[in-house]
C-alpha positions as CSV (number, residue, x, y, z in Angstrom):
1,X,22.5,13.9,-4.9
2,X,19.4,14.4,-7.3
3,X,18.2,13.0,-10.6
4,X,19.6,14.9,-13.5
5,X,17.3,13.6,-15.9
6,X,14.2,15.0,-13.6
7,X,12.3,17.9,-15.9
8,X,10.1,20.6,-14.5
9,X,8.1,20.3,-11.6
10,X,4.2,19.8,-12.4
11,X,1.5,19.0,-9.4
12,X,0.8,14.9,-9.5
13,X,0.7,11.5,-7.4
14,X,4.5,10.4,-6.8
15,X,4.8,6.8,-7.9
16,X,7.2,6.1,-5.5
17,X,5.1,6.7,-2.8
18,X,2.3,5.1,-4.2
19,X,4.1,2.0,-4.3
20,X,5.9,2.3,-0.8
21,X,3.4,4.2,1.2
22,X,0.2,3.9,-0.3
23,X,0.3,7.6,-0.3
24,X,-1.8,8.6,-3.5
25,X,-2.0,12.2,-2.5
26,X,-1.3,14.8,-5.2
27,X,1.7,16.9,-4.4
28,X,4.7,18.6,-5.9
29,X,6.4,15.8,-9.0
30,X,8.7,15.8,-11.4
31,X,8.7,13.6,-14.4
32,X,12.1,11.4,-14.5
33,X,13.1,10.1,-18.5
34,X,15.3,7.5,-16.4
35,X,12.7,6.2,-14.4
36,X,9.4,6.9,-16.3
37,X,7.5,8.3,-13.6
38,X,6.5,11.4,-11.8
39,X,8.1,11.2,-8.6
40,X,8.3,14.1,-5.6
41,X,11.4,16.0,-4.2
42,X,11.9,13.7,-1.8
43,X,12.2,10.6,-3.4
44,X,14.3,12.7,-6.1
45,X,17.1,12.4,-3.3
46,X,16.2,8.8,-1.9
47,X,18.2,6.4,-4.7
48,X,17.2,3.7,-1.7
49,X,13.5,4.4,-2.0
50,X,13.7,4.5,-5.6
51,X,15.4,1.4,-6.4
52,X,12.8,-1.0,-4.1
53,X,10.0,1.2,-6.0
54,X,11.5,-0.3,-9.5
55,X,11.7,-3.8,-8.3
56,X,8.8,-3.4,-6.8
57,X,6.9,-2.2,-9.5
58,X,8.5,-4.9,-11.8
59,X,7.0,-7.9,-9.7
60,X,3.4,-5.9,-9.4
């Protein structure tokens, strides 16, 4: 299961793995008008990963 609201697919840093990884490398994104962020294919699929990346960005 994917993000519906995820648009077209531009080359950026995914800000979930920026915030779980550390991993600032530029790669394959999509901008998501749920989340508000650019976030990569797999993360699209990974509601887990995304949901510690809000709360994590909400106490940064």
């Amino acid at each position: 299961m994917s993000c519906s609201s995820c648009g077209d697919k531009v080359v950026g840093v995914c800000k979930v793995c920026e915030l779980l990884d550390k991993d600032s490398r530029v790669k394959q994104v999509s901008y998501c008008d749920t989340c508000g962020v650019y976030i990569c294919p797999a993360c699209k699929k990974d509601w887990g990963r995304r949901g510690i990346a809000y709360f994590k960005n909400l106490i940064k």
